[in-house]
C-alpha positions in Angstrom: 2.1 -12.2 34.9 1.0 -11.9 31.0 -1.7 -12.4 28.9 -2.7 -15.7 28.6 -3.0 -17.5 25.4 -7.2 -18.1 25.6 -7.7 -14.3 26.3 -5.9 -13.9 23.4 -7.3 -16.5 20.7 -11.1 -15.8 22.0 -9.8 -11.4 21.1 -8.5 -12.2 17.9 -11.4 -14.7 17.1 -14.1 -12.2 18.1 -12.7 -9.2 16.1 -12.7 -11.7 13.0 -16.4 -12.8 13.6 -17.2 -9.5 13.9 -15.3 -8.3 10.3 -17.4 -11.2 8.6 -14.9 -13.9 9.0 -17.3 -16.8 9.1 -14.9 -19.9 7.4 -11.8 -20.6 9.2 -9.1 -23.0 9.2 -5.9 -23.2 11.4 -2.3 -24.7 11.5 -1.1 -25.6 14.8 2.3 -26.3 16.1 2.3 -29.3 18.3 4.0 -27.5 21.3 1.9 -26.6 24.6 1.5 -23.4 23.4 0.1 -24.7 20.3 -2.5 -27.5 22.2 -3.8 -24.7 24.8 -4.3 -22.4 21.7 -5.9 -24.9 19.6 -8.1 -25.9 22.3 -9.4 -21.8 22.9 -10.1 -21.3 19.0 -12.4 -24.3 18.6 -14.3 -23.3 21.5 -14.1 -19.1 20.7 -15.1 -20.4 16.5 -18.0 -22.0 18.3 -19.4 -19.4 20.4 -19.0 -17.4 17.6 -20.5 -18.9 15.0 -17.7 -19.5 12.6 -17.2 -22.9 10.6 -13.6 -24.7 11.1 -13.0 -25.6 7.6 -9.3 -27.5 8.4 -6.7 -28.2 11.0 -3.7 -29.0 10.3 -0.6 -30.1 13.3 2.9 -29.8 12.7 6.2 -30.1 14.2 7.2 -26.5 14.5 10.2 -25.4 11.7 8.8 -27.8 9.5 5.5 -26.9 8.7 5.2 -27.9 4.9 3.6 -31.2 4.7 0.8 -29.1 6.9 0.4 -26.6 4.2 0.5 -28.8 1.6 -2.5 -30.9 3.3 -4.7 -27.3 4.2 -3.7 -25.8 0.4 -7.0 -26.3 -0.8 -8.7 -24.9 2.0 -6.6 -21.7 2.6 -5.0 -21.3 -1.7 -6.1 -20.6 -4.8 -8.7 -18.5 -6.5 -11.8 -19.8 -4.3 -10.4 -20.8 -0.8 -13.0 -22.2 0.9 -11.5 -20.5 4.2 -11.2 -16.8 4.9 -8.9 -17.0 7.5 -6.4 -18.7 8.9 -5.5 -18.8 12.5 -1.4 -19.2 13.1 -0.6 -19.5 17.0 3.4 -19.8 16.7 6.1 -18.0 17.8 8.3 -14.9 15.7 11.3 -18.6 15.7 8.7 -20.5 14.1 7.0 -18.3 11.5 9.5 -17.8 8.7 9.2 -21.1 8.0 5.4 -21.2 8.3 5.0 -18.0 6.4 8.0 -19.3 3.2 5.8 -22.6 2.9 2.4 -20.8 2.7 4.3 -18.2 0.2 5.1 -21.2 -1.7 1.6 -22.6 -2.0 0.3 -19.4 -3.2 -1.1 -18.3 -0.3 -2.8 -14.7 -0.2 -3.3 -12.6 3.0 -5.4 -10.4 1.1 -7.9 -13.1 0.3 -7.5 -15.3 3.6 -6.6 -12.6 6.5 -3.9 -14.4 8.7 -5.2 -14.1 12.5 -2.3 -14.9 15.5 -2.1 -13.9 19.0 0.6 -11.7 21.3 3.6 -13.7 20.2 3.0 -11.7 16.7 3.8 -8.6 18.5 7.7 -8.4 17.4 9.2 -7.0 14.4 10.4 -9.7 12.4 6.9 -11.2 12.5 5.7 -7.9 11.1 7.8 -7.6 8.3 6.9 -11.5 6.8 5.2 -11.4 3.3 2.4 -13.9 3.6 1.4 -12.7 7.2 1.0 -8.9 6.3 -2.2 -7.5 7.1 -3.0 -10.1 9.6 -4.6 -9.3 13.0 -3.1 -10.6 16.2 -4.1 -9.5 19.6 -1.5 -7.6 22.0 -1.9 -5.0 24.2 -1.5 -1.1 22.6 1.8 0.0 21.6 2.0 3.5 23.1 2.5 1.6 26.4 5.4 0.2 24.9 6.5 2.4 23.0 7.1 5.1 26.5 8.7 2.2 28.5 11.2 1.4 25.5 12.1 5.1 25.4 12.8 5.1 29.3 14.7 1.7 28.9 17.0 2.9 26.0 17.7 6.1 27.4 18.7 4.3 31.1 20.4 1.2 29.6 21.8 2.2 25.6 19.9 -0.4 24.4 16.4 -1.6 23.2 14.3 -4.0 25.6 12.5 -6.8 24.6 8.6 -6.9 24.4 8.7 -9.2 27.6 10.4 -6.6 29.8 7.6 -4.6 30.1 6.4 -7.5 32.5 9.2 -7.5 34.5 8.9 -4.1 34.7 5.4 -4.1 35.9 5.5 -7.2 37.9 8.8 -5.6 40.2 6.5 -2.1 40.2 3.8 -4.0 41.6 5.8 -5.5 44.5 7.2 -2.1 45.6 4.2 -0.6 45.6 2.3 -3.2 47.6 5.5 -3.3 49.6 5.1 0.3 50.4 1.3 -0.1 51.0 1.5 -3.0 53.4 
């Protein structure tokens, strides 16, 4: 149950090839996640045209010697990418989004592009990521199962409950139906 991570790179890659992105460099935390998501935006940049300008790997938390090494392709006043794909999770990006804060990285010039794992708050609310497009499904879904949640249980769920919530829906139903 979930979306899975090459639905999700080959969304937020076609919505940037379609607003003009056309140069585009990555950093990639070497995780699973990270290999399966590298993997989908080489071949979704293909199909779409686009030009990989860098790649950069590294261990997730410590992503500065990564930044440092991309700097020229993603800083300054003539980056030679326009975005910059970041597949890591809301743990992982402070770091990620302090170290390309402190190369001078600007979202305005180079939009920041993730995927579902974006979808949470904290993420939101990071400087060097703001303005970036991630793919997840529409919040008003969300938004009406939270309500529900909070009201039953006094508390706020997490984003991932909502699959829980569908996936024990599902059985009953087909339980009832079968």
């Amino acid at each position: 149950m979930g979306f899975l991570p090459r639905a999700e790179v080959r969304r937020i890659i076609d919505h940037a090839a379609g607003e003009n992105r056309r140069d585009v460099a990555a950093l990639i935390p070497e995780s699973g996640y990270g290999e399966v998501a590298e993997a989908a935006f080489r071949d979704s940049a293909r199909q779409r045209g686009m030009r990989i300008v860098a790649v950069e790997r590294y261990r997730p938390g410590s992503p500065t010697d990564a930044v440092r090494r991309i700097g020229a392709a993603i800083s300054g006043s003539s980056p030679r990418a326009d975005a910059l794909f970041l597949p890591d999770t809301p743990d992982s990006l402070p770091a990620v989004a302090r170290a390309l804060t402190d190369a001078g990285f600007d979202p305005g010039r180079v939009k920041p592009l993730g995927t579902g794992v974006w979808n949470d708050p904290a993420v939101l609310q990071l400087p060097a990521l703001r303005g970036g497009w991630f793919a997840a499904p529409p919040q008003a879904g969300f938004d009406a199962f939270s309500q529900r949640y909070s009201s039953r249980f006094g508390s706020e769920p997490v984003r991932i409950a909502t699959l829980a919530y569908d996936g024990v829906s599902l059985a009953a139903a087909l339980t009832r139906t079968q």
